[in-house]
N, C-alpha and C positions, 0 to 999 in steps of 0.2 A: 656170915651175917651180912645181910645187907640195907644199906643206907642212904639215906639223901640228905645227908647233912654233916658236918666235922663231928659234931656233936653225937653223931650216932658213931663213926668210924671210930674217934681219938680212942673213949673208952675199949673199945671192941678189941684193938690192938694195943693196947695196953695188957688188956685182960689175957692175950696171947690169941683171939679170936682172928681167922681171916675173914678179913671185910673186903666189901664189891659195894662200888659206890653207883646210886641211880639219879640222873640229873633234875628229877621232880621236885627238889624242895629246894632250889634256889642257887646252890651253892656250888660254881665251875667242877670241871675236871679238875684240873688243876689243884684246886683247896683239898679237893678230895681226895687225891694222890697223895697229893701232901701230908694229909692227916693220916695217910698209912693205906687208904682203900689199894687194892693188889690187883684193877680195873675198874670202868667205868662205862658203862650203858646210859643211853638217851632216858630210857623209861622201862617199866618190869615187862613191857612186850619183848622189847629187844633183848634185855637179858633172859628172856625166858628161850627167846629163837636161837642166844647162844647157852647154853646151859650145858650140854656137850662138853663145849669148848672149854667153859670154866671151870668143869669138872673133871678136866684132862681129859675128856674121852676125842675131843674134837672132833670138826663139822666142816667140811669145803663152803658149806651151805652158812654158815652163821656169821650174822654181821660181826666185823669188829669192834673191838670196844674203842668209846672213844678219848680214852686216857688209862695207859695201863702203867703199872711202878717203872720204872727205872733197877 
């Protein structure tokens, strides 16, 4: 699932869903990890040029994210 807000993430990973947080609606890396997101992209271009990545297939070529969990 993915999100630009706590509000979208909390539930998501609650719900047992993996969420990828997008920094479009306001709210840090940081909050976003926090609330569970399992990374973090600038905005859905970037996550889409890493999408590879996030779906394990991985990319030399794909930006990083810029907050991933711990």
């Amino acid at each position: 699932m993915v999100g630009d807000s706590v509000y979208d993430i909390q539930p998501a990973t609650r719900a047992g869903v993996v969420a990828i947080g997008l920094l479009s609606g306001g709210a840090g890396a940081a909050e976003l990890t926090d609330a569970g997101a399992i990374a973090v992209y600038e905005d859905a271009c970037a996550l889409l040029d890493a999408l590879d990545d996030v779906l394990g297939g991985g990319s030399a070529d794909a930006p990083p994210a810029v907050g991933r969990a711990a």
